[in-house]
C-alpha positions as CSV (number, residue, x, y, z in Angstrom):
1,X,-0.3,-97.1,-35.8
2,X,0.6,-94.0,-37.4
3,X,1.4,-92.2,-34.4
4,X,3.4,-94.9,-33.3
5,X,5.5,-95.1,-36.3
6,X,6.3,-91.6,-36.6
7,X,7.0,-90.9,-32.6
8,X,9.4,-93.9,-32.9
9,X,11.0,-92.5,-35.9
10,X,11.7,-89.3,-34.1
11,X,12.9,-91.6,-30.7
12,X,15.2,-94.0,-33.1
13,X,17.1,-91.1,-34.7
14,X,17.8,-89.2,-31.2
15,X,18.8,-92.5,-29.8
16,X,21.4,-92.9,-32.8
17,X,22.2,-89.4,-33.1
18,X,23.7,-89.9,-29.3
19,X,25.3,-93.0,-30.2
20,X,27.2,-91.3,-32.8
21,X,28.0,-88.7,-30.1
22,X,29.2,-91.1,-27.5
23,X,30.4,-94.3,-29.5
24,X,31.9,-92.5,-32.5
25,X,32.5,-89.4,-31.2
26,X,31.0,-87.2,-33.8
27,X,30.8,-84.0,-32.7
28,X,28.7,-82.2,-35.6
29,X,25.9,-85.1,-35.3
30,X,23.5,-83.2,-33.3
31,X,23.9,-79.9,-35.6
32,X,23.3,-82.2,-38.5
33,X,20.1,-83.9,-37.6
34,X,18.6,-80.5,-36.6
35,X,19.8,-78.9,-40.0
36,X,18.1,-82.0,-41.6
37,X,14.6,-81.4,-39.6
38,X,14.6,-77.6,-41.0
39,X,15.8,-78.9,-45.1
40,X,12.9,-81.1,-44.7
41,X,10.2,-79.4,-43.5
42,X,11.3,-76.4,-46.4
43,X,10.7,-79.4,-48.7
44,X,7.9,-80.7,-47.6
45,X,6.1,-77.4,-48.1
46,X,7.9,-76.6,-51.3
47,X,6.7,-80.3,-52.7
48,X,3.0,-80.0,-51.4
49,X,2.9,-76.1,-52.6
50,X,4.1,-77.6,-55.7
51,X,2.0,-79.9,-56.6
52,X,-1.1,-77.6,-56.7
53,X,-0.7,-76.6,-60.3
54,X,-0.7,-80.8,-61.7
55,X,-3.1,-81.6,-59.2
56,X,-5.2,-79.0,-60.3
57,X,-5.0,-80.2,-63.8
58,X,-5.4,-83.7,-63.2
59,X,-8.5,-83.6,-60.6
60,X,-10.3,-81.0,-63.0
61,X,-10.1,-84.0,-66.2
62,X,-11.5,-86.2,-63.8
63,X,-14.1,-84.7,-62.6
64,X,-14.7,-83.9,-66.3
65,X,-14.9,-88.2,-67.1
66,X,-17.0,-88.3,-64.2
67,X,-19.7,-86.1,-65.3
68,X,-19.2,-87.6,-68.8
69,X,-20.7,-90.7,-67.6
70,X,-17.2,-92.7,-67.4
71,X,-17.8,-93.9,-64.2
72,X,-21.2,-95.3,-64.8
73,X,-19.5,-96.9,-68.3
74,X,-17.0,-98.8,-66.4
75,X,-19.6,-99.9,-63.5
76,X,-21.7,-101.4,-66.0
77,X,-18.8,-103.3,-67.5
78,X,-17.9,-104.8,-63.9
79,X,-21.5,-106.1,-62.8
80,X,-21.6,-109.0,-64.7
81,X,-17.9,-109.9,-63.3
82,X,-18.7,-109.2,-59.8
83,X,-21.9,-110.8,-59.8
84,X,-20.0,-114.0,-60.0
85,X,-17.7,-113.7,-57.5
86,X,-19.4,-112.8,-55.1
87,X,-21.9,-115.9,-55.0
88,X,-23.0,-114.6,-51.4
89,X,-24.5,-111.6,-52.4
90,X,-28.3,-112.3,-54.5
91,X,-28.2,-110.8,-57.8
92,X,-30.1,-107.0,-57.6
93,X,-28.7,-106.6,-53.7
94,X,-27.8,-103.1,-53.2
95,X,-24.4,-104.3,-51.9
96,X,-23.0,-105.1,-55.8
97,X,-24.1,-101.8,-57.2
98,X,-21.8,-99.8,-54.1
99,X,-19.0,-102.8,-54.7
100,X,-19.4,-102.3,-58.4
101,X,-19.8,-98.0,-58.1
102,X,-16.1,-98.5,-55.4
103,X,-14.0,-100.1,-58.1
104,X,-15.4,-98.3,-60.6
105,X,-14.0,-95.0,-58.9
106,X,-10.6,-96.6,-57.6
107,X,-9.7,-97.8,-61.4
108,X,-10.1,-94.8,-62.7
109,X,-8.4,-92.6,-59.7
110,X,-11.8,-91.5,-58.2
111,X,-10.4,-91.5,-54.4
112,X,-13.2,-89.2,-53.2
113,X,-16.1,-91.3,-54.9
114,X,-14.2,-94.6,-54.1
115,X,-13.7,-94.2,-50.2
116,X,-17.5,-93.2,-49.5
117,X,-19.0,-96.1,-52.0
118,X,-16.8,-98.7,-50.2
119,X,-17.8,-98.4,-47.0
120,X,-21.5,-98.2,-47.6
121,X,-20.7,-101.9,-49.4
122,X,-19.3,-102.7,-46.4
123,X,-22.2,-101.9,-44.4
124,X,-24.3,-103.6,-47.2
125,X,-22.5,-106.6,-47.2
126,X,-22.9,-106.6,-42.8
127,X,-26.1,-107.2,-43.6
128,X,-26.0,-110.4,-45.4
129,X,-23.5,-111.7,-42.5
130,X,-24.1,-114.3,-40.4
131,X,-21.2,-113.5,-38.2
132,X,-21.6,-109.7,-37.7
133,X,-18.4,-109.7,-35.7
134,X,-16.4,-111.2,-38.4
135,X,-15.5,-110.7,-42.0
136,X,-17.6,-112.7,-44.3
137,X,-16.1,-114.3,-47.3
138,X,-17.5,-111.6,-49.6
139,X,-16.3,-109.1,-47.6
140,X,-12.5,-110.4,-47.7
141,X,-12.4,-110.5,-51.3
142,X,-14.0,-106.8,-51.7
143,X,-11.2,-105.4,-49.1
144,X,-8.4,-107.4,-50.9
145,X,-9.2,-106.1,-54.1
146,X,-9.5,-102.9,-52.9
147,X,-5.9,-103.2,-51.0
148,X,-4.8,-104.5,-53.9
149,X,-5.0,-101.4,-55.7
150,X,-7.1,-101.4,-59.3
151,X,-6.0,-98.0,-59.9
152,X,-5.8,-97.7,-64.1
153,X,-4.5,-93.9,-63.4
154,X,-1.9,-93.1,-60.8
155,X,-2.2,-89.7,-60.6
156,X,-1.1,-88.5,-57.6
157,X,2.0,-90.5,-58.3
158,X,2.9,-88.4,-62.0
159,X,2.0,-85.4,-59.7
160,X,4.9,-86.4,-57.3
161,X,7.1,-87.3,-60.1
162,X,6.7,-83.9,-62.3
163,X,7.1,-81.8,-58.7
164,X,10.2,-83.7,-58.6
165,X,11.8,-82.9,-62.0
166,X,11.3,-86.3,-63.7
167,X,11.7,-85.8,-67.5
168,X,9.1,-87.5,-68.3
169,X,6.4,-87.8,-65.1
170,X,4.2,-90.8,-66.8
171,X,7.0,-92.6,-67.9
172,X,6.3,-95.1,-65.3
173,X,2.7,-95.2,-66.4
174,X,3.1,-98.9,-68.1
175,X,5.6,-100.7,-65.5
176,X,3.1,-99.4,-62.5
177,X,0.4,-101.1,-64.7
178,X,2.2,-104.0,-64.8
179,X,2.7,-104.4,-61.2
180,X,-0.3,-103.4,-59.6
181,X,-2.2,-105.9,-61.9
182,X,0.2,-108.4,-60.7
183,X,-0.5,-107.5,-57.0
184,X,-4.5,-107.5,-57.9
185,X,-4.4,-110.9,-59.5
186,X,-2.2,-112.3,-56.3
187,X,-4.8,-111.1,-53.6
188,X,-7.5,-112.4,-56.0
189,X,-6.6,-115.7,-56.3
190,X,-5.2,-116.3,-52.5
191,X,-8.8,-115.7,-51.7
192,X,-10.2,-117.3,-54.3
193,X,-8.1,-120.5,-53.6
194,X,-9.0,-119.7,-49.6
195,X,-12.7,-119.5,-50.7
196,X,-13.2,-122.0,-53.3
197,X,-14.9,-119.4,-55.5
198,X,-16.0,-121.0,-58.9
199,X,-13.4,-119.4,-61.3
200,X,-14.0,-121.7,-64.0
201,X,-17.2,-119.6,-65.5
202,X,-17.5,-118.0,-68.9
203,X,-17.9,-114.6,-67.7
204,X,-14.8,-115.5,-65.1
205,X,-12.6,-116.6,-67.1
206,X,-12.8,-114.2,-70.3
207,X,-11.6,-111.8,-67.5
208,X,-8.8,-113.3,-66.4
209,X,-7.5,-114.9,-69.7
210,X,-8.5,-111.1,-71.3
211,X,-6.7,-109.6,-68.5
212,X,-3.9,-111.4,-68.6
213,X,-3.2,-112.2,-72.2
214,X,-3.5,-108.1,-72.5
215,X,-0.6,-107.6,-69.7
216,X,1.6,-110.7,-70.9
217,X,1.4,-108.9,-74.4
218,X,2.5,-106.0,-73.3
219,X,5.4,-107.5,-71.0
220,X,6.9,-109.8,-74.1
221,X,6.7,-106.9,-76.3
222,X,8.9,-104.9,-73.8
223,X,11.3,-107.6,-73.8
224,X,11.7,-108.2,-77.2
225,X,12.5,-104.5,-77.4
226,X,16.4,-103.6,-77.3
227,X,17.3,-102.5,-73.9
228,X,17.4,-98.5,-74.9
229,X,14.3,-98.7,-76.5
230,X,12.1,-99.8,-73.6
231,X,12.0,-96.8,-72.0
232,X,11.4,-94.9,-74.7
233,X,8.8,-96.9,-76.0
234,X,7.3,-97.3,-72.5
235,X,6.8,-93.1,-72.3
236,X,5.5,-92.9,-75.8
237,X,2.9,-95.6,-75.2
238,X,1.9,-93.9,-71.7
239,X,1.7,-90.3,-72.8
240,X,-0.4,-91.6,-75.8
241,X,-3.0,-93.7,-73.7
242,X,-2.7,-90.8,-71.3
243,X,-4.0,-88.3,-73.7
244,X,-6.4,-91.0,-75.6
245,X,-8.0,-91.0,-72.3
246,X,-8.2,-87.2,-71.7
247,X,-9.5,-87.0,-74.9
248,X,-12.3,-89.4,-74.8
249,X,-13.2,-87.5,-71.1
250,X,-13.6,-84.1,-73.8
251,X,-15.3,-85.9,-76.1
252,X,-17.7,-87.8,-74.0
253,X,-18.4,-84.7,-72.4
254,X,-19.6,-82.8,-75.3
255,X,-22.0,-85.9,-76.4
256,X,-24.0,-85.8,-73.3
257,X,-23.7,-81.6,-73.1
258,X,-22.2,-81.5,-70.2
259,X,-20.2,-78.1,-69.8
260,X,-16.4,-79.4,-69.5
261,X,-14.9,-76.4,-68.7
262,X,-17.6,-75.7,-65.4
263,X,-16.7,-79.3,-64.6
264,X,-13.0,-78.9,-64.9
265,X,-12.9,-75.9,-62.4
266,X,-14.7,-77.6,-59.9
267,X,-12.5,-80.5,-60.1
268,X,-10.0,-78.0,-60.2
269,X,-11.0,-76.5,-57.1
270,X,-10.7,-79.5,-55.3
271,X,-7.1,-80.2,-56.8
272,X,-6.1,-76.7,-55.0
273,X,-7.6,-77.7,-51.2
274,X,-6.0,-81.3,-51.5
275,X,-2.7,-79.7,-52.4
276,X,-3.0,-77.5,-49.1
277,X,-4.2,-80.2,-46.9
278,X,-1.5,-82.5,-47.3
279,X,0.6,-79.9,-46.2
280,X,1.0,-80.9,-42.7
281,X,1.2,-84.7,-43.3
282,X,3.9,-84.5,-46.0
283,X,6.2,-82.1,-43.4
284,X,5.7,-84.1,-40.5
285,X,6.2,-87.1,-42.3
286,X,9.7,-86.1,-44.4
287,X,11.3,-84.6,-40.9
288,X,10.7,-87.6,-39.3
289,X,12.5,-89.7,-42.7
290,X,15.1,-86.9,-42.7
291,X,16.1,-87.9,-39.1
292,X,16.3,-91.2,-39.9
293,X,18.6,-90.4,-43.0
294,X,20.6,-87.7,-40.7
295,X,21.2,-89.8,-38.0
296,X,22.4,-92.6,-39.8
297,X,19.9,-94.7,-39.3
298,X,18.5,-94.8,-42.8
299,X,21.5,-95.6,-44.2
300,X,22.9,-98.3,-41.7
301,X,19.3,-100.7,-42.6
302,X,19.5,-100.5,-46.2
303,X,23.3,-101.5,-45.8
304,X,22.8,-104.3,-43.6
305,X,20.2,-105.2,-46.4
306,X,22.3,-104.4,-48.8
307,X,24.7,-107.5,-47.7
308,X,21.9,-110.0,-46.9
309,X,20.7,-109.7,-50.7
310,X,24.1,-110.1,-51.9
311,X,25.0,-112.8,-49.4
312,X,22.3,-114.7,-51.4
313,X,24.1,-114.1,-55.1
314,X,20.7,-111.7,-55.7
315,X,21.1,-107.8,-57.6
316,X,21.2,-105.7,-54.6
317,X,20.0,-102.6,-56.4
318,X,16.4,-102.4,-55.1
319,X,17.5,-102.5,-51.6
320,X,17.1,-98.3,-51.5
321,X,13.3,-98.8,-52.5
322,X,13.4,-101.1,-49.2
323,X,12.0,-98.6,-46.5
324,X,9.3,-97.5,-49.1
325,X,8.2,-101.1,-49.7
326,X,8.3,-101.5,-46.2
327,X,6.1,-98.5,-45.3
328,X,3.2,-99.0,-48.2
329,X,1.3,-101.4,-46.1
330,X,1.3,-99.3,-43.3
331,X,1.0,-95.8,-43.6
332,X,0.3,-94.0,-47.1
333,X,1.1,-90.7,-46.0
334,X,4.6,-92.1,-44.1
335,X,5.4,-94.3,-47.9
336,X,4.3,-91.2,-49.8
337,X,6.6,-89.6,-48.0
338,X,9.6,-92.2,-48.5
339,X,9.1,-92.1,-51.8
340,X,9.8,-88.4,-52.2
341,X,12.7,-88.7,-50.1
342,X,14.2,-91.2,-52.6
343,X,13.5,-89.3,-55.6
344,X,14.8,-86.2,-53.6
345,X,18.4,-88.9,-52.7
346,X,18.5,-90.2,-55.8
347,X,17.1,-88.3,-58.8
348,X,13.0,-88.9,-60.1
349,X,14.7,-89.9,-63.2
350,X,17.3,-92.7,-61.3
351,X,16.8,-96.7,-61.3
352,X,15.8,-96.5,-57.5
353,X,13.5,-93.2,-58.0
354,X,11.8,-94.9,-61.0
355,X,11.2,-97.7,-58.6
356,X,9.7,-96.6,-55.4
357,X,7.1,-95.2,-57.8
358,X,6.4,-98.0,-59.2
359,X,6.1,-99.6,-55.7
360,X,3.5,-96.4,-54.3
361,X,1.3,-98.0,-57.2
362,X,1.6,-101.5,-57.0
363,X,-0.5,-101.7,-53.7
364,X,-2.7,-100.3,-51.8
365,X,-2.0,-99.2,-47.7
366,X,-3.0,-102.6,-46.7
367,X,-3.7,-101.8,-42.9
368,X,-5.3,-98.7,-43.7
369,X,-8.2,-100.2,-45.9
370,X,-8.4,-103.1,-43.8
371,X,-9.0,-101.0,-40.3
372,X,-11.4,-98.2,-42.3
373,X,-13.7,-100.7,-44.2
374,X,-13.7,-103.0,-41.1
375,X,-14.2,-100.4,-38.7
376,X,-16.7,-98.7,-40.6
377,X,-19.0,-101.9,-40.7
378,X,-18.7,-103.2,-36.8
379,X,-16.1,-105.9,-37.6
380,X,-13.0,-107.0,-35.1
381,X,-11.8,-110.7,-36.8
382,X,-10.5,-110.1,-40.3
383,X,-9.9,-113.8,-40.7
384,X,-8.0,-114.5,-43.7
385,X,-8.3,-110.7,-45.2
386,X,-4.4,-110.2,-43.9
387,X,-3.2,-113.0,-45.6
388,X,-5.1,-111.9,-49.1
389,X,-3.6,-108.4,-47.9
390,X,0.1,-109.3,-47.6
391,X,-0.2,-112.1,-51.1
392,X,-1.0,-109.1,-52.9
393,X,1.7,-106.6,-51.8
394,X,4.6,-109.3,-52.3
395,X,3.7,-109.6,-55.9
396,X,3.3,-106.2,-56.2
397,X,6.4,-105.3,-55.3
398,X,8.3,-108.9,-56.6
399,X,7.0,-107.2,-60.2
400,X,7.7,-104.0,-59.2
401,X,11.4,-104.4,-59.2
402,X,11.4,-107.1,-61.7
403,X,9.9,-104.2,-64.4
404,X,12.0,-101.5,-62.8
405,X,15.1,-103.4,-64.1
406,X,13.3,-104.1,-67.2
407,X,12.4,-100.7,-68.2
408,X,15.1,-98.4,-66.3
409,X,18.5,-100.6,-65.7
């Protein structure tokens, strides 16, 4: 899919950089889109090169919570949860501990630990499966989650922003919060509704009352707040959680004697080699988006857009976070991308910049999770996985630009 999407990105922008030429006569079109391929791929190096300081910094505090037993804290406060909504898998099968170890890892920005843990549930789960050659119903809900995206610390997203020049990179720590709980809770109960699951337990139910009287706290407080206060309030209350959590990695670490600085480097370490490796993807990626943009082509969908939405008496001004919303579910390194092109069009620090972040962290890359987990365990029919899939990444981003406007208009 991803080869598709970026050899027709390179095939649309050709084809309407010769229209130009022929139709509209613009004689400087073909200069243009070349000079746009070169800008881009500079940027894409400069951005990934960038990054390796923050990403340094941020990978070497998490491996530090990892070895300070973090992980393990927040897996033992999900097993009792996920014990009852899974009713298909017995209690002490070694498919709840990996399900329990994955989500564990993905809320607290764990992407290395999280990938490896969910596809050994996967393979777990095939073995409770009737129906090897489709997705069982505990399967579905374990990829929808997962698509969802649980993510408590979006860090690859304040890595983008501070590479970017955004003031303040975590400002957006709070709305993304917002949203990707909104998403999560979407997927959850599609499925759950799909599945019949009994919701209506104890255990059940002081999650999602908990969960949700916590998040509808924090939205009416925003609101009660005067309109150039949210955003202030919003970065004060990020950085502080931000650094309550970096703190209780430090002092978590120093209880159990583990060597925080030895476990920072090697996190560290890893930080430095991601930074380089994404090299590649991010230029190939923003030369194909500059085309798109240099040609014209960009431009001329979020304007037909543009006019739909205000056809309908709706605010228009989300339409530039379109394309990003648009490529989420199907490519993480092609939305990534998008959303560095926007910030790089119109500021980190601008309504639509603010935006397309708070998108990247709403969701998941649907089709990505979906063909890895399913892949990895033997399975071709996905049954109603898509739908749970596409449920969750309309809230999302529904929330998304409803707490953009909130916190940034």
């Amino acid at each position: 899919m991803l080869n598709a999407l970026w050899v027709g990105f390179f095939l649309v922008a050709i084809a309407a950089s010769l229209w130009q030429f022929v139709v509209h006569g613009q004689a400087d079109i073909f200069a243009q889109v070349m000079q746009a391929s070169f800008a881009s791929a500079k940027t894409g190096f400069e951005i990934a090169l960038g990054l390796t300081g923050v990403m340094c910094l941020w990978l070497g505090l998490m491996r530090v919570g990892e070895r300070a037993g973090f992980l393990q804290a927040v897996t033992r406060l999900l097993e009792p949860l996920l014990a009852r909504v899974f009713p298909e898998v017995p209690r002490g099968h070694p498919a709840l501990g990996s399900m329990t170890m994955n989500l564990s890892a993905n809320v607290l920005g764990l992407d290395n630990a999280a990938t490896p843990m969910g596809i050994k549930a996967m393979h777990e789960l095939q073995t409770l499966n009737k129906e090897p050659l489709a997705a069982s119903n505990a399967m579905i809900l374990f990829l929808v989650i997962n698509a969802s995206s649980v993510t408590l610390l979006p860090i690859t997203i304040f890595t983008y922003r501070a590479q970017m020049g955004a003031a303040d990179p975590t400002d957006v720590f709070i709305p993304i919060l917002m949203a990707t709980y909104a998403s999560t809770m979407a997927g959850f109960l599609t499925v759950a509704a799909i599945q019949r699951l009994p919701l209506f337990n104890v255990v059940v139910m002081a999650w999602l009352m908990g969960l949700t009287l916590a998040v509808g706290a924090i939205s009416a407080w925003f609101l009660s707040l005067p309109a150039t206060e949210v955003s202030v309030q919003s970065a004060l209350i990020s950085n502080l959680l931000l650094l309550g959590i970096i703190a209780a990695f430090l002092i978590g670490a120093s209880a159990r004697r583990v060597n925080a600085y030895e476990a920072f480097i090697d996190g560290a370490k890893e930080g430095f080699q991601t930074a380089i490796a994404i090299i590649p993807y991010l230029v190939a990626m923003l030369v194909a988006i500059g085309l798109l943009r240099a040609s014209g082509v960009l431009e001329a969908f979020t304007e037909a857009a543009r006019a739909g939405v205000a056809a309908l008496g709706a605010d228009a001004r989300w339409v530039d976070a379109l394309p990003t919303m648009i490529m989420k579910p199907l490519s993480g390194s092609g939305s990534r991308a998008m959303m560095i092109e926007a910030m790089q069009t119109h500021g980190a620090d601008s309504y639509i910049g603010r935006l397309v972040c708070i998108v990247q962290g709403s969701t998941e890359t649907t089709f990505y999770v979906l063909a890895v987990y399913l892949g990895a365990a033997g399975v071709k029919r996905a049954r109603h996985a898509i739908s749970g899939c596409i449920a969750a990444d309309l809230a999302g981003f529904a929330v998304a630009v409803w707490v953009a406007g909130v916190f940034f208009s």
